[in-house]
C-alpha atoms as an extended CHARMM CRD file, in Angstrom:
* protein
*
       224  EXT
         1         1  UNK       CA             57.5250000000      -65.1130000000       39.6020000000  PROA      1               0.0000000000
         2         2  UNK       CA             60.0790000000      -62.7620000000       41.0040000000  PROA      2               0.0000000000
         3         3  UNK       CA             59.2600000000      -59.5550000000       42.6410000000  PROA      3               0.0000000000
         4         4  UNK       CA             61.3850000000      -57.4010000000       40.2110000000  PROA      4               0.0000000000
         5         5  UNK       CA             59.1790000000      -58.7860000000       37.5490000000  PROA      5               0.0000000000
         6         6  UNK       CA             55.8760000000      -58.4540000000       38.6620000000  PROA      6               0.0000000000
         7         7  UNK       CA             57.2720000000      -55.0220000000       39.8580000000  PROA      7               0.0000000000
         8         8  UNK       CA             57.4350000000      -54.1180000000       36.2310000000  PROA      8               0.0000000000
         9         9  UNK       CA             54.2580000000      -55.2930000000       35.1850000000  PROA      9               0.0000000000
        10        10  UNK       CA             53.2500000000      -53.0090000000       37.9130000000  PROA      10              0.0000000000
        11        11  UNK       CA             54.8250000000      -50.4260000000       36.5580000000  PROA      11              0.0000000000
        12        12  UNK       CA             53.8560000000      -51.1210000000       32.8190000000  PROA      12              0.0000000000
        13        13  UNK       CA             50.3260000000      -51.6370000000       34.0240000000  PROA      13              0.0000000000
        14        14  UNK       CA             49.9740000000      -47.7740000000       35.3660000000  PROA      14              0.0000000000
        15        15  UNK       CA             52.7100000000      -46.5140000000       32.5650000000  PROA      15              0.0000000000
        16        16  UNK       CA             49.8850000000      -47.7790000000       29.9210000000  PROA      16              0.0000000000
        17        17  UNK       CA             46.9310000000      -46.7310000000       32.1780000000  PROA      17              0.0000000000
        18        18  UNK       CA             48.0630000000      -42.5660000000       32.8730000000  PROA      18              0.0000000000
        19        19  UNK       CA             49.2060000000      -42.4060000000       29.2490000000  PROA      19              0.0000000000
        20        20  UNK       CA             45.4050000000      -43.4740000000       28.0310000000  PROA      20              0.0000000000
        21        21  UNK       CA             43.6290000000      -41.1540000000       30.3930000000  PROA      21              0.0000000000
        22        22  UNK       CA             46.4350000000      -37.8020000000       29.4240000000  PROA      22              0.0000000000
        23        23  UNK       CA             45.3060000000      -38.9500000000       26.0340000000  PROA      23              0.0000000000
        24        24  UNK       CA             41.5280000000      -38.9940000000       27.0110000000  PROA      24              0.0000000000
        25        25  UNK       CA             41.8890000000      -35.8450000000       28.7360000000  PROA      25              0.0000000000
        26        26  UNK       CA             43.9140000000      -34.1280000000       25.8070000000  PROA      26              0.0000000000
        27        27  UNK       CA             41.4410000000      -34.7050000000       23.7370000000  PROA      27              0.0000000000
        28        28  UNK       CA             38.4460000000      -33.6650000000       26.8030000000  PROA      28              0.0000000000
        29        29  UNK       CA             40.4130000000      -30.2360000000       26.5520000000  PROA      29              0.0000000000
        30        30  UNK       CA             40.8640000000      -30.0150000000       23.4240000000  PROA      30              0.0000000000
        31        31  UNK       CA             37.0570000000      -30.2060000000       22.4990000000  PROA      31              0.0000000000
        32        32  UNK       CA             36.1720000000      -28.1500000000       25.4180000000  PROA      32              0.0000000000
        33        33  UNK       CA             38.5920000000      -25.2750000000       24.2530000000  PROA      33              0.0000000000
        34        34  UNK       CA             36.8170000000      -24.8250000000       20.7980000000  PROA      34              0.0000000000
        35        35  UNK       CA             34.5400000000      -26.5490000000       18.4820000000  PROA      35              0.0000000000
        36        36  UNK       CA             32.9180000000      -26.6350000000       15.7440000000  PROA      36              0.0000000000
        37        37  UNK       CA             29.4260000000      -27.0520000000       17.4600000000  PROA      37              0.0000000000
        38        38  UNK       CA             29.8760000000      -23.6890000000       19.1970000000  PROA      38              0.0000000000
        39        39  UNK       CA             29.4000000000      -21.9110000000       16.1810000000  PROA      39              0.0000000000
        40        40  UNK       CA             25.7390000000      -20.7520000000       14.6980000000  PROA      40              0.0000000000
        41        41  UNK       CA             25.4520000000      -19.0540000000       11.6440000000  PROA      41              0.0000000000
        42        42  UNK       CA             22.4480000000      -17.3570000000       10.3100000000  PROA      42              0.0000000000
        43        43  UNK       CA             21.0580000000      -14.8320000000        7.4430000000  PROA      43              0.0000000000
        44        44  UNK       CA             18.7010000000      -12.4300000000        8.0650000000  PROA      44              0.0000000000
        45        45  UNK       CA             18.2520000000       -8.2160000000        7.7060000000  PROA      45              0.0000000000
        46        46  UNK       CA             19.0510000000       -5.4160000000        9.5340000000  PROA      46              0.0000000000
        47        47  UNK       CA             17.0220000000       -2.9900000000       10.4640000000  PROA      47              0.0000000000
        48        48  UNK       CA             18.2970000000       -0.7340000000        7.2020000000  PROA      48              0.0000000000
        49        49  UNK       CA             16.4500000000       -3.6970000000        5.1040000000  PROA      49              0.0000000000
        50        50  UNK       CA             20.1870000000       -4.8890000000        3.9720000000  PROA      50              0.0000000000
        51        51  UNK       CA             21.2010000000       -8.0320000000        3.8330000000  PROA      51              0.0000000000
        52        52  UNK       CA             23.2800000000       -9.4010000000        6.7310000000  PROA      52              0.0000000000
        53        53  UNK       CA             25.0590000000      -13.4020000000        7.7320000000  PROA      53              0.0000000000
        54        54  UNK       CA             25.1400000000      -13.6000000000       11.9290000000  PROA      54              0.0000000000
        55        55  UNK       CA             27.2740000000      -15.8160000000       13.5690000000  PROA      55              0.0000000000
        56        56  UNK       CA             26.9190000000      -16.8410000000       17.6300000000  PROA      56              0.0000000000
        57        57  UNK       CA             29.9200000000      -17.9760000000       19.2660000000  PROA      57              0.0000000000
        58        58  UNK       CA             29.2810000000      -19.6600000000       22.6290000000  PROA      58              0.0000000000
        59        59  UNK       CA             32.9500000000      -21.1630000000       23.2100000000  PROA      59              0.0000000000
        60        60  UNK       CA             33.1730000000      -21.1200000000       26.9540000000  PROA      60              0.0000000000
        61        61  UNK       CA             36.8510000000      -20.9650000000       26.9140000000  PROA      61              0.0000000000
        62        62  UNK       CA             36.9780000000      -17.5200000000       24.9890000000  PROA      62              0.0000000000
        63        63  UNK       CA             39.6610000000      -19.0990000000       22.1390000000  PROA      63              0.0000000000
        64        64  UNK       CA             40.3640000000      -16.2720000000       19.8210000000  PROA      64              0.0000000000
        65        65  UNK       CA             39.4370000000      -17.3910000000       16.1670000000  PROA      65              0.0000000000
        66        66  UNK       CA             39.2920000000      -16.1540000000       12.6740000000  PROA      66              0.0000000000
        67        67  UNK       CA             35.8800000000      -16.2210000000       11.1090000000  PROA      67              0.0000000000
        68        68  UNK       CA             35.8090000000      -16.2600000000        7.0000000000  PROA      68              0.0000000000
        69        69  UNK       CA             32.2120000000      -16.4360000000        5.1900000000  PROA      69              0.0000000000
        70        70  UNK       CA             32.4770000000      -17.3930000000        2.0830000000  PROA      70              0.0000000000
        71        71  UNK       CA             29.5050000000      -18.1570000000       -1.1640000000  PROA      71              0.0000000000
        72        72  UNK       CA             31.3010000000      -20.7910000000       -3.2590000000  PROA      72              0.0000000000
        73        73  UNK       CA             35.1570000000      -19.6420000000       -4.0160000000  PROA      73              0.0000000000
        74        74  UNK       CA             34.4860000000      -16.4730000000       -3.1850000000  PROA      74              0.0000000000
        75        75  UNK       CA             34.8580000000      -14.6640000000        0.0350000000  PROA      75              0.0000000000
        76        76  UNK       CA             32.2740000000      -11.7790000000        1.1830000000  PROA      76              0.0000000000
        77        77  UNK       CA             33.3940000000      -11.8750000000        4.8820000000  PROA      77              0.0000000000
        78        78  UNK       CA             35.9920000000      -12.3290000000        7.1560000000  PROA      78              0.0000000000
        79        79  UNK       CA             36.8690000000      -11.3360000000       11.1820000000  PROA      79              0.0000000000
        80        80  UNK       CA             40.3780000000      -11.8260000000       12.7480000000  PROA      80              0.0000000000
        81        81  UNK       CA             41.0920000000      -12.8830000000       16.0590000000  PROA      81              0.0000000000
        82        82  UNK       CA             37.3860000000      -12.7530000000       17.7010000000  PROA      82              0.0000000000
        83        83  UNK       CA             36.5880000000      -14.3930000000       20.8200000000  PROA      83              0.0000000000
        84        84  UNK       CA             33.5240000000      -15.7770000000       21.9890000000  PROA      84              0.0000000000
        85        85  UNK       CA             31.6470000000      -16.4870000000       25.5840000000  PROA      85              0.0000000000
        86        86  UNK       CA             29.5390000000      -19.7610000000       26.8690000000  PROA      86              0.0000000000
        87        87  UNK       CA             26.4690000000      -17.0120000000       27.1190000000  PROA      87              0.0000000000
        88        88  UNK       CA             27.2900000000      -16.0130000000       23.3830000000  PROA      88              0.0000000000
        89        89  UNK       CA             28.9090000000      -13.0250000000       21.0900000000  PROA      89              0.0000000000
        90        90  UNK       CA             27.4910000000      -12.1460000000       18.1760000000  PROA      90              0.0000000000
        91        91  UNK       CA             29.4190000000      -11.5260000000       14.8530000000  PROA      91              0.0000000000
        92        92  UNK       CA             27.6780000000       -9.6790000000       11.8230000000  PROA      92              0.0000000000
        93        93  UNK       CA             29.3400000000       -9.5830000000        8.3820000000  PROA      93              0.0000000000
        94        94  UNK       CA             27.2970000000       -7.1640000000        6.0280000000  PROA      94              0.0000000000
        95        95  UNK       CA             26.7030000000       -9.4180000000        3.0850000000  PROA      95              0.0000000000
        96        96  UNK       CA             23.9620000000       -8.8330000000        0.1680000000  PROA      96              0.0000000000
        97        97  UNK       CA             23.2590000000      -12.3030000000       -0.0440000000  PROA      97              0.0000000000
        98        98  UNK       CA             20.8920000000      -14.0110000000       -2.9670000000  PROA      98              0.0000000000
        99        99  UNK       CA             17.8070000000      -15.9790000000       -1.5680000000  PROA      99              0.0000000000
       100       100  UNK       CA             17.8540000000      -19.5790000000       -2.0470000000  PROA      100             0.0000000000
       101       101  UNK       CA             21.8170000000      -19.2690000000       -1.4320000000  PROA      101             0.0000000000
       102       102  UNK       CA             24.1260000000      -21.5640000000        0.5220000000  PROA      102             0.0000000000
       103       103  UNK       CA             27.0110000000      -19.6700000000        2.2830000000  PROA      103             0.0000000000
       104       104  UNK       CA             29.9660000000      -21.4030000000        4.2310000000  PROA      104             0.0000000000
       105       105  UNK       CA             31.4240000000      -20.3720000000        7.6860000000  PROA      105             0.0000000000
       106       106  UNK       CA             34.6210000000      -21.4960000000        7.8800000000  PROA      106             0.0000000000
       107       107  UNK       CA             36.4560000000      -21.1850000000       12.1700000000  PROA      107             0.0000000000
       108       108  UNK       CA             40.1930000000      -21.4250000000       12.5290000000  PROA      108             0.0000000000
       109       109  UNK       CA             42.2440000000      -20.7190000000       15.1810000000  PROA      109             0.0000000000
       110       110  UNK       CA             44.0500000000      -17.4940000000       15.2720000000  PROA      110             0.0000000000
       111       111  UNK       CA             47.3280000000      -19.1150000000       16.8330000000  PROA      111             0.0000000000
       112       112  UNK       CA             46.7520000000      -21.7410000000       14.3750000000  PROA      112             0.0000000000
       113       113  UNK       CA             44.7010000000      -24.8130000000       13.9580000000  PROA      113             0.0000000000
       114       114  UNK       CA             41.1840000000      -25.6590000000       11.9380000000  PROA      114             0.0000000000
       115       115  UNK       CA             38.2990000000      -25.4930000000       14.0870000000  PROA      115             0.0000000000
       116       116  UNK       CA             35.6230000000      -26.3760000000       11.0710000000  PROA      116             0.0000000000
       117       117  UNK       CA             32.9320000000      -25.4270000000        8.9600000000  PROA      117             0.0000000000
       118       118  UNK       CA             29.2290000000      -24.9460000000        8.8560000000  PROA      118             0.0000000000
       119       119  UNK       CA             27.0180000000      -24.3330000000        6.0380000000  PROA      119             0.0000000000
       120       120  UNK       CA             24.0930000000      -21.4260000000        5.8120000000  PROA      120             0.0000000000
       121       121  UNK       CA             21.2370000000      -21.1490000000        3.2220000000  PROA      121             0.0000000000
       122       122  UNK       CA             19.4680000000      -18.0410000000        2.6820000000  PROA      122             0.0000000000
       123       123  UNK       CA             15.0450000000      -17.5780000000        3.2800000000  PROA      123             0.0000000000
       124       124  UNK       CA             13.6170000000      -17.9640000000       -0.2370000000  PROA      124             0.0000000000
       125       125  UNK       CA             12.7590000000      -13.8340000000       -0.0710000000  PROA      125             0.0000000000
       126       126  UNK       CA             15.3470000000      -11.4220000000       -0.4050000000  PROA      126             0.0000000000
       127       127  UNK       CA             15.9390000000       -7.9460000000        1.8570000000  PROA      127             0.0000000000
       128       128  UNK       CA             13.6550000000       -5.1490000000        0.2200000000  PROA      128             0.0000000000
       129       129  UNK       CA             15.1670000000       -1.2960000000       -0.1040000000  PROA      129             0.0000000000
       130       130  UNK       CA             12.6050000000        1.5630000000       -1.3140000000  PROA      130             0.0000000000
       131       131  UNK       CA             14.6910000000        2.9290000000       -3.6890000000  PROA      131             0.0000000000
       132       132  UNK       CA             15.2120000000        6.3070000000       -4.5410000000  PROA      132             0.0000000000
       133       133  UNK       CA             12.7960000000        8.6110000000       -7.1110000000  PROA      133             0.0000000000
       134       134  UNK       CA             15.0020000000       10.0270000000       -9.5560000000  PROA      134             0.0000000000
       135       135  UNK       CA             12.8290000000       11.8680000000      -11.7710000000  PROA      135             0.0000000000
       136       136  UNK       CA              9.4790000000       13.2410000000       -8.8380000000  PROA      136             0.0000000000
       137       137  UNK       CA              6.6670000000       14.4730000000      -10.3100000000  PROA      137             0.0000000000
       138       138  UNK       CA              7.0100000000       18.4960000000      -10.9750000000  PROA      138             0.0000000000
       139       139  UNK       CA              4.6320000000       20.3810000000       -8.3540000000  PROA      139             0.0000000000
       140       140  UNK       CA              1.5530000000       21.6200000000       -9.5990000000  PROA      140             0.0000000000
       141       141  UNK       CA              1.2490000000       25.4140000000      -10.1590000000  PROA      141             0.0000000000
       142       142  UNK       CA             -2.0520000000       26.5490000000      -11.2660000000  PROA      142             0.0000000000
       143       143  UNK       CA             -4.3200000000       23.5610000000       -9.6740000000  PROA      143             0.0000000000
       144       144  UNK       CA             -7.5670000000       23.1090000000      -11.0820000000  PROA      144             0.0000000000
       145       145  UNK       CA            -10.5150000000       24.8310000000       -8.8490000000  PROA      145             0.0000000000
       146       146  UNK       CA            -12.2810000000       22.4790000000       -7.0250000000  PROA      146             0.0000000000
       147       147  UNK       CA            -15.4540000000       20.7840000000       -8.4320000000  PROA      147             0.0000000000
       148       148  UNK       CA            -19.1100000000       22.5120000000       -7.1440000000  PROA      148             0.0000000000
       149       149  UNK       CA            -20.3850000000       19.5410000000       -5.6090000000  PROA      149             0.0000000000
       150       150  UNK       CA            -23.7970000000       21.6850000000       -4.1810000000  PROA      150             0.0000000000
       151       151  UNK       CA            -26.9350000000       20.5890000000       -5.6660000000  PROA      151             0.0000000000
       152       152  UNK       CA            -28.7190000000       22.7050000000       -7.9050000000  PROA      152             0.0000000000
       153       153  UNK       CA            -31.8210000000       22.9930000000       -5.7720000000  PROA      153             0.0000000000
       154       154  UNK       CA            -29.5480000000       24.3600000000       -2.5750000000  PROA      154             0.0000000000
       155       155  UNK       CA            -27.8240000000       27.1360000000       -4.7200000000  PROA      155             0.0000000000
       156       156  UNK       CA            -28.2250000000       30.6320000000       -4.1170000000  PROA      156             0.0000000000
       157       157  UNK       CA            -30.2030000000       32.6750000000       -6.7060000000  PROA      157             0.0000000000
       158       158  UNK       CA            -28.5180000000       35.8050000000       -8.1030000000  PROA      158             0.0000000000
       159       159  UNK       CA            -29.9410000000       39.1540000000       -7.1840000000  PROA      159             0.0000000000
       160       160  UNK       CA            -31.8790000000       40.8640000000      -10.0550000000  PROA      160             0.0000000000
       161       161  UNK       CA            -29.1800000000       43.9000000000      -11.7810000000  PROA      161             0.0000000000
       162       162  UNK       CA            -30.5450000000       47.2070000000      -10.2600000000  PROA      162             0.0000000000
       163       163  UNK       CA            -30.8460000000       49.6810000000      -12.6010000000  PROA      163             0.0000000000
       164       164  UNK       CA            -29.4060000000       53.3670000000      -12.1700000000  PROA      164             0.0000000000
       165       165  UNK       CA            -32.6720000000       55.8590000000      -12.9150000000  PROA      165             0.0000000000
       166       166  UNK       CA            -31.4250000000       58.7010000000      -15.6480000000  PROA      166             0.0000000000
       167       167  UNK       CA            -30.5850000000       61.7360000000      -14.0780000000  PROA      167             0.0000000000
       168       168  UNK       CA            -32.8960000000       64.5960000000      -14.1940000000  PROA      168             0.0000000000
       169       169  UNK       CA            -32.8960000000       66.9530000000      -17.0230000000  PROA      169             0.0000000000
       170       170  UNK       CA            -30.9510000000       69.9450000000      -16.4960000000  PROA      170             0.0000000000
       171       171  UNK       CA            -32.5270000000       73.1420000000      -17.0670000000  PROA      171             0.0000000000
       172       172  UNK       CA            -31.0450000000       75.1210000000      -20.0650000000  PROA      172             0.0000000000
       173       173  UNK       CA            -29.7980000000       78.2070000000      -18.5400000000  PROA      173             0.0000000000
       174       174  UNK       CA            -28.4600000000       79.7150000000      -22.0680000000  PROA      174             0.0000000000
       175       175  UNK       CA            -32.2070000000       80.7360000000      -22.9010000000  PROA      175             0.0000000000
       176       176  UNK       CA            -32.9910000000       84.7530000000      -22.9470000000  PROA      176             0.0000000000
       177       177  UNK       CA            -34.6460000000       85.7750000000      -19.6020000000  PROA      177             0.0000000000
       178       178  UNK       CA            -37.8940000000       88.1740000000      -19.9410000000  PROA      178             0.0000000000
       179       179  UNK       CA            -37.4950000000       92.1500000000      -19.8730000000  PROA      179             0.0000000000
       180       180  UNK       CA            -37.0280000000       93.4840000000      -16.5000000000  PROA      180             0.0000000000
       181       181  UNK       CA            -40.3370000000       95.2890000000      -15.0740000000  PROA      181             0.0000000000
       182       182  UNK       CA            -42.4690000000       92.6190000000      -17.0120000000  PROA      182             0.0000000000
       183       183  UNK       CA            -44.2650000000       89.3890000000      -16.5320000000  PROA      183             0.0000000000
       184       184  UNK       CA            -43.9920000000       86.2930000000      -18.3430000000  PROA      184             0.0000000000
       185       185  UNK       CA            -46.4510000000       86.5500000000      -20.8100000000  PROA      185             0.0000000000
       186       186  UNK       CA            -45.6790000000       84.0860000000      -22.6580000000  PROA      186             0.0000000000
       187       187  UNK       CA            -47.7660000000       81.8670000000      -20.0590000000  PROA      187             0.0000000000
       188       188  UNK       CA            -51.1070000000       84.2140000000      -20.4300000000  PROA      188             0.0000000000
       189       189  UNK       CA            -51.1770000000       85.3220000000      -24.3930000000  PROA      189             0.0000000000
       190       190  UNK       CA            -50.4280000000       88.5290000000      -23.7760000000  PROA      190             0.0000000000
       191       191  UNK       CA            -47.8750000000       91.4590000000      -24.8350000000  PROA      191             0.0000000000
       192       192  UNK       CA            -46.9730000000       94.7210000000      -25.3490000000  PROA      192             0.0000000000
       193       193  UNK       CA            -50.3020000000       95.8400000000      -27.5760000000  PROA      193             0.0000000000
       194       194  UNK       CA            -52.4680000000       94.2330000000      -25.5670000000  PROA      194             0.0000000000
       195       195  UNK       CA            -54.0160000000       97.7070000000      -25.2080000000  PROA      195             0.0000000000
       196       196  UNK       CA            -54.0250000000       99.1840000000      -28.7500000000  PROA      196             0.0000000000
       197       197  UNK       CA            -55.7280000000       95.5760000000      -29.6510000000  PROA      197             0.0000000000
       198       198  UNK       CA            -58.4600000000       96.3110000000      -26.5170000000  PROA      198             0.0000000000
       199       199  UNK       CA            -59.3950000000       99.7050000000      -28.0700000000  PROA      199             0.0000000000
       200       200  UNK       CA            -59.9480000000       98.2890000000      -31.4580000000  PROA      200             0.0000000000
       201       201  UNK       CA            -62.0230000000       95.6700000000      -30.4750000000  PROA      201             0.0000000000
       202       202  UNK       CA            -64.1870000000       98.1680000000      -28.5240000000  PROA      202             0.0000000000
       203       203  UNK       CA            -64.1580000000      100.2990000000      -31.3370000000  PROA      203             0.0000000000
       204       204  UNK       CA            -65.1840000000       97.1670000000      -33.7640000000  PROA      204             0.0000000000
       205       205  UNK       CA            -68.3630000000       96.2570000000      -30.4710000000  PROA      205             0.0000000000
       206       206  UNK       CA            -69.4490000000       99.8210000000      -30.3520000000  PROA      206             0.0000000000
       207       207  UNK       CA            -70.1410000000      100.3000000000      -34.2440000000  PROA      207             0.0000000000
       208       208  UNK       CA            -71.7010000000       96.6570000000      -34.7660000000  PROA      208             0.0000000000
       209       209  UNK       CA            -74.0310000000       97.6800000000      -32.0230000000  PROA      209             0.0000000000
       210       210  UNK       CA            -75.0100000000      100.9750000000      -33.8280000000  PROA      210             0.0000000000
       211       211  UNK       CA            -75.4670000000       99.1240000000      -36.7050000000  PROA      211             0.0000000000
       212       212  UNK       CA            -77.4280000000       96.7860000000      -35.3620000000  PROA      212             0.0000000000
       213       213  UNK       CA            -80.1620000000       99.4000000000      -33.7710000000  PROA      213             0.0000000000
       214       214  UNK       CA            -80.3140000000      101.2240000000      -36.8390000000  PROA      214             0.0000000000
       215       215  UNK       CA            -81.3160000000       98.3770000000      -38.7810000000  PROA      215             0.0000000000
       216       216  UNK       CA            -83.8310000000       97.4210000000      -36.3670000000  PROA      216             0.0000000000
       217       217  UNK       CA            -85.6400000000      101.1210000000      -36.7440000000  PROA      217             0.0000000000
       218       218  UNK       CA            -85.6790000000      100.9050000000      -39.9020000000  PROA      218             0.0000000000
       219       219  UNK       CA            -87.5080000000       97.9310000000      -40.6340000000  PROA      219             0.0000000000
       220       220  UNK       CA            -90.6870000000       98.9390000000      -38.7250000000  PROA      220             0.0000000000
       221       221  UNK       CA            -90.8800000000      102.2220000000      -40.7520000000  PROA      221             0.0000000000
       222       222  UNK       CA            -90.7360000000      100.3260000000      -43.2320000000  PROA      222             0.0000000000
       223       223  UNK       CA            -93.5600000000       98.0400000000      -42.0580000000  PROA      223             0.0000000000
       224       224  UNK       CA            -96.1560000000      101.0540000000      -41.8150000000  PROA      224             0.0000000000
């Protein structure tokens, strides 16, 4: 064999060789720049009780992507030109997702070029909100006096009702007062012919005793 033609096996040999290993390192880069597998979707609540789908993007090489979340045909979500970090960045699209629900996460390439897709499916319980009271109870105005719980035994006994005595009777000062110079005397029987009433009498005393002793002489005259 000539030297010019093993020279171009040679040379075909490492021609074939460097253009497998740019092709095995094309596509080295090319995974290591973004995939797929970087991407970790999730669907929880925040901390308002609404519902919320998370995604963590750990792509090392920081590619900027567009994130789109979608439930069936329908998109709820979608970030433009986003990058990620190998220690992870969070993404959080506000969504008020169904339990029981898949979702899709769909990663492209802002400057162009699919990345992928993963699927998310929703806990089995819903995100609970207290709603709000429309119609509140009215307050109370008058409330009901509270109930007298103390035993009958332990009560306190009312006082007896003190009674008021009458006042006195009030002296009637319309009545005629006595004569002036002159007892009361009304108290002792007497008046003003007390002494025409003493004479009589004495009168009356003297002349029954007169009688008396005449009577008395006579009746032993008579005797003899």
């Amino acid at each position: 064999m000539s030297i010019n033609r093993r020279t171009a096996i040679a040379v075909r040999s490492i021609g074939v060789a460097s253009a497998a290993a740019a092709l095995a390192l094309g596509v080295a880069g090319n995974a290591f720049a973004c995939s797929i597998t970087e991407f970790t979707p999730s669907a929880t609540c925040d901390d308002s009780n609404h519902g919320v789908i998370k995604v963590l993007d750990q792509d090392g090489s920081g590619t900027a992507v567009d994130i789109t979340v979608s439930q069936g045909t329908t998109e709820v979500g979608s970030q433009k030109n986003v990058k990620g970090s190998r220690e992870g960045v969070t993404f959080t699209f506000p969504v008020d997702w169904a339990p029981n629900t898949v979702y899709a996460v769909h990663v492209v390439k802002s400057g162009g070029g699919d990345v992928g897709t993963k699927e998310v499916t929703t806990p089995d319980k819903g995100c609970t909100t207290t709603p709000p009271v429309d119609n509140p109870p009215p307050p109370v105005d008058n409330p009901p006096p509270p109930k007298d719980d103390t035993p009958p035994s332990t009560k306190p006994t009312p006082s007896a009702t003190t009674t008021t005595p009458a006042p006195a009777a009030v002296a009637d000062t319309n009545a005629p007062s006595p004569a002036g110079g002159t007892s009361n005397l009304a108290e002792t029987g007497g008046g003003s012919n007390t002494g025409m009433i003493a004479g009589v009498a004495a009168v009356l005393v003297a002349a029954g005793g007169g009688t008396v002793f005449m009577l008395r002489r006579r009746n032993p005259a008579g005797r003899h």
